[in-house]
C-alpha positions as CSV (number, residue, x, y, z in Angstrom):
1,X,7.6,2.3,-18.2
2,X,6.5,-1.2,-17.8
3,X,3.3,-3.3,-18.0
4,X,1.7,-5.7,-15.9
5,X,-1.0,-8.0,-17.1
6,X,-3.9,-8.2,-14.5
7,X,-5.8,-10.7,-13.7
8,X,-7.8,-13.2,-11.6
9,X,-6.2,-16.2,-11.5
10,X,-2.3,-17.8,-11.8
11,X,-1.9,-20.6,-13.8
12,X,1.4,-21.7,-15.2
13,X,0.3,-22.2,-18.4
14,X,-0.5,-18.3,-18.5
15,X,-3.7,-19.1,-20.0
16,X,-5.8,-17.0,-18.0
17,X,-8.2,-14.1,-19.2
18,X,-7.0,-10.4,-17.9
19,X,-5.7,-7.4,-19.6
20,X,-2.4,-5.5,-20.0
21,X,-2.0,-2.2,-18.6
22,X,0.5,0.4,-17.9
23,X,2.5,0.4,-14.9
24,X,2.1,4.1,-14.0
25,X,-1.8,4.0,-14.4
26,X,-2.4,0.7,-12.6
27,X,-0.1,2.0,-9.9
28,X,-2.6,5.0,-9.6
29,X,-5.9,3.0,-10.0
30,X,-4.5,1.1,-7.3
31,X,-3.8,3.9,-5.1
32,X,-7.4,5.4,-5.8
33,X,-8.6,2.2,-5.1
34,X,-7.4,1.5,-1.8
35,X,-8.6,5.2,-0.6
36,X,-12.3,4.2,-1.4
37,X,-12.3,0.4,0.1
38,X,-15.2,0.2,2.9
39,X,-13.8,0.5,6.9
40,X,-13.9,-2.4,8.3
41,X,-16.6,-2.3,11.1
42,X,-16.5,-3.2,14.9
43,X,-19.2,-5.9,14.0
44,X,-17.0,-7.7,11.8
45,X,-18.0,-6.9,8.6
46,X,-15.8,-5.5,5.6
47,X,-12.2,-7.0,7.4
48,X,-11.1,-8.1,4.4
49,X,-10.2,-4.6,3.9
50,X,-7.4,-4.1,5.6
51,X,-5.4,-6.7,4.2
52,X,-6.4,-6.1,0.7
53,X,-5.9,-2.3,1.3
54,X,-2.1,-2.9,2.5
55,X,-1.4,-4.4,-0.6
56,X,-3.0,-2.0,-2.7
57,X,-0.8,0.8,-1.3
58,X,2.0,-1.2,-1.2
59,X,1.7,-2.1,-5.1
60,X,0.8,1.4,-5.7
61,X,4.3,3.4,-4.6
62,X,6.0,2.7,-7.9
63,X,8.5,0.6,-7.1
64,X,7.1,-2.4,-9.3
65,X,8.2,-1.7,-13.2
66,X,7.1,-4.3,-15.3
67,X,4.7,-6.4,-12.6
68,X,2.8,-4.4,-10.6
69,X,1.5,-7.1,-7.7
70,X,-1.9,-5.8,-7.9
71,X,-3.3,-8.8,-5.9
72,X,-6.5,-9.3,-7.8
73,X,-6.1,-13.0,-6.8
74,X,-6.0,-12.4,-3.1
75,X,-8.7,-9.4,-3.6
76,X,-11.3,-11.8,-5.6
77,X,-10.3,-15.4,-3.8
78,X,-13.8,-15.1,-1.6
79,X,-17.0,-13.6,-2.4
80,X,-16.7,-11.2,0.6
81,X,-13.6,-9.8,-0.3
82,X,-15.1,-10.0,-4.4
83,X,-17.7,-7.5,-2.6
84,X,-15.6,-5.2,-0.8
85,X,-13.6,-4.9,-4.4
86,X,-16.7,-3.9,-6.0
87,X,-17.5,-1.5,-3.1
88,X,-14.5,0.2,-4.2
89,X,-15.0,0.3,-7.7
90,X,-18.0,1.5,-7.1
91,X,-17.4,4.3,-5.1
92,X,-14.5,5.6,-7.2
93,X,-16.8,5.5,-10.4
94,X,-19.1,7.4,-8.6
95,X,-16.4,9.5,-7.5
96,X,-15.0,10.1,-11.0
97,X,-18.3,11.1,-12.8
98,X,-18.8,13.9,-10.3
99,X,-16.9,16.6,-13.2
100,X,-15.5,16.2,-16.1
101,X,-12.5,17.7,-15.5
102,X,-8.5,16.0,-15.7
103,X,-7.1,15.4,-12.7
104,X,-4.7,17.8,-12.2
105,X,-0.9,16.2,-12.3
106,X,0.3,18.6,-9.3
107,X,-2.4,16.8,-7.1
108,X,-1.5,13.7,-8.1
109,X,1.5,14.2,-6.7
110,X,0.4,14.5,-3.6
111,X,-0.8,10.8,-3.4
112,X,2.9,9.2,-2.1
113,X,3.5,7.5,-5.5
114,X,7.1,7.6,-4.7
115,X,8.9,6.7,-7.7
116,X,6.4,8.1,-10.0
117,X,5.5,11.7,-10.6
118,X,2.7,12.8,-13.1
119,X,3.7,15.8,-15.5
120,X,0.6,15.7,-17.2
121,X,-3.4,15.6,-16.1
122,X,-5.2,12.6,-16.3
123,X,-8.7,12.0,-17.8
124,X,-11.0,10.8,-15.7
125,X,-12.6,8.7,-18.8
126,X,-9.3,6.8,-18.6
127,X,-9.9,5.6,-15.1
128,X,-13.6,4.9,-15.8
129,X,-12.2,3.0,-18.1
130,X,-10.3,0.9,-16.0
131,X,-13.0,0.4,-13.3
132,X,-15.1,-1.1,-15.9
133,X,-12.5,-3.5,-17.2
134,X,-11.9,-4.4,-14.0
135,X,-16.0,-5.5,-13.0
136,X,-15.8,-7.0,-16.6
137,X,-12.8,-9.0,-15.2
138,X,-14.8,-9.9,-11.8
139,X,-17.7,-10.7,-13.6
140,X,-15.9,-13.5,-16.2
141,X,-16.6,-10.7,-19.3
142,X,-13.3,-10.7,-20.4
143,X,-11.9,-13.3,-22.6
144,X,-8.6,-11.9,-23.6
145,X,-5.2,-14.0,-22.4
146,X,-2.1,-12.4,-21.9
147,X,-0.8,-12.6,-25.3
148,X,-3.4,-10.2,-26.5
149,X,-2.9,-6.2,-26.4
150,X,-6.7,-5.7,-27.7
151,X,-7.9,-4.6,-24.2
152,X,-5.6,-2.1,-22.1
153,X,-7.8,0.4,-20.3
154,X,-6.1,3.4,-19.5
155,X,-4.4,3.1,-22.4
156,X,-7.0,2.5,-25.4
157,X,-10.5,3.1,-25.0
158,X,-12.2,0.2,-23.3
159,X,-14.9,-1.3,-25.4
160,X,-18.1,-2.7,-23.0
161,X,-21.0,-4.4,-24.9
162,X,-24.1,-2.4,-25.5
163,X,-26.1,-4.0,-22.6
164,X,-23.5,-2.8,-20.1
165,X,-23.0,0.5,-21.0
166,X,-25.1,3.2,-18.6
């Protein structure tokens, strides 16, 4: 199992704040992700959507070991698609603190994560996890580069500051 390190920006220097995660789990944030982006309306608004939602699902069918193209550069290049990202991760953290329960690793399944099957549940804290890293991200809170392992939600517990914690 791979890891791609996610971030905002490209630079060839690699000197660009992000964090590493795990293949497998960004795969399914991704996938999660794309299922709660807003529809785009008839008046316009939210059409940055679609395109950001093809790539999600694309990036999410496990076909990616080792540099998942999660797009965060494409998804945060404007401050209309910036929102429709947080619209997302909104919606999913809302989602996920409905029950505490894993998510079962038979329904999982059923998301069309081809190359990847899940034999075990997944905590939902994990994916909370990642949904804050990823505002923190959007928001310029983290600091670490990619040659630091300190934060990878989903993996270790993601550390927010005291004035962002709920």
């Amino acid at each position: 199992m791979g890891t791609t390190f996610v971030t905002l920006k490209r630079d060839v220097s690699g000197n660009e704040p992000g964090f590493w995660m795990q293949d497998g789990i960004l795969e399914l944030w991704l996938r999660l992700l794309a299922l709660h982006l807003p529809e785009p309306t008839n008046t316009g608004t939210h059409l940055a959507t679609i395109e950001i939602r093809n790539r999600w699902l694309r990036a999410s069918r496990g076909y990616f070991g080792g540099h998942v193209p999660h797009s965060m550069q494409y998804a945060s290049a404007t401050q209309e698609r910036t929102a429709v990202v947080r619209i997302a991760i909104d919606s999913l953290l809302a989602a996920l603190r409905k029950s505490n329960t894993p998510l079962h690793a038979e329904s999982l399944n059923l998301l069309g994560n081809e190359a990847q099957q899940f034999a075990a549940p997944i905590e939902r804290q994990w994916l909370e996890d990642i949904g804050h890293a990823f505002l923190d991200l959007l928001d310029g809170k983290i600091s670490g580069m990619a040659s630091s392992t300190e934060v990878m939600p989903g993996s270790k517990p993601y550390r927010r500051s005291i004035n962002d914690r709920e």
